[in-house]
C-alpha positions in Angstrom: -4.0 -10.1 50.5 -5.5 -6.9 52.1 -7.7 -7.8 55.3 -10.4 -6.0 56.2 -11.3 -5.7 60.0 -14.5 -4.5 61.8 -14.3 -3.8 65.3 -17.8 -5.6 67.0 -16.6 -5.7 70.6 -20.0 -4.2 71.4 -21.9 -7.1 70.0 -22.0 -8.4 73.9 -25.8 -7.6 74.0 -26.9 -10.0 71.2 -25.2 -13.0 72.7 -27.0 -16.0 71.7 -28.4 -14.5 68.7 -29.1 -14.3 65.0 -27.7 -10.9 63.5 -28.3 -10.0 60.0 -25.1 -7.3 59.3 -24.9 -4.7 56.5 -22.4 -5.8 54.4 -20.8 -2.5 53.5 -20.8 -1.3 57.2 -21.0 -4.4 59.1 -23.7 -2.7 61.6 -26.2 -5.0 63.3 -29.9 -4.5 60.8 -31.7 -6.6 63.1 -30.9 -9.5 65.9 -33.4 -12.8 66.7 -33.4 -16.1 67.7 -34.4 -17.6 64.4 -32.3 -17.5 61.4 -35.2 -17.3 59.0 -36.7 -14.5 60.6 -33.5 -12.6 61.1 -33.0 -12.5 57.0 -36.6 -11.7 56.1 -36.5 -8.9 58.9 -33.3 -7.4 57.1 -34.7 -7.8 53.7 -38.0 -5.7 54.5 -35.2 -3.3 55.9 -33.6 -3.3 52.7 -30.6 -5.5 52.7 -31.1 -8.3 50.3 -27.8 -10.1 50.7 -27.0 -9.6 54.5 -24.0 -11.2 56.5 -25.7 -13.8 58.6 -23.9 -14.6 61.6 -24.6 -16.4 65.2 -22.9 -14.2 68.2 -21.9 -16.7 70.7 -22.1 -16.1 74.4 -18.7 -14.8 74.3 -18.4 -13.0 71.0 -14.9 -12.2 69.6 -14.2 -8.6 69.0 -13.1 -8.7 65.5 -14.2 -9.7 62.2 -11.8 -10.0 58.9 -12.5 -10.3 55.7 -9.7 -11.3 53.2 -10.1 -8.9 49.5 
């Protein structure tokens, strides 16, 4: 199984936070405290099907995907 990894070391700023992620780049759309409003943000922004995740206060650096 090929893993996929995506560096988000940066993601230190949103710590706390809902972020809605572009799925094909994994970029940060939009960032919020509510989980609702973070997916109709990225929606209006154009990503239907966004990776919804909550960055803790200290955020790992590294997501993988398995394809």
């Amino acid at each position: 199984m090929k893993v996929k990894t995506y560096d988000q070391s940066n993601l230190g700023k949103y710590s706390n936070k809902w972020l809605a992620l572009d799925p094909a780049s994994m970029k940060v759309i939009v960032s919020g405290n509510k989980v609702g409003d973070v997916l109709n943000r990225a929606k209006k922004e154009g990503i239907e099907r966004p990776v919804l995740t909550r960055a803790p206060k200290n955020y790992g650096a590294y997501i993988g995907f398995g394809h």
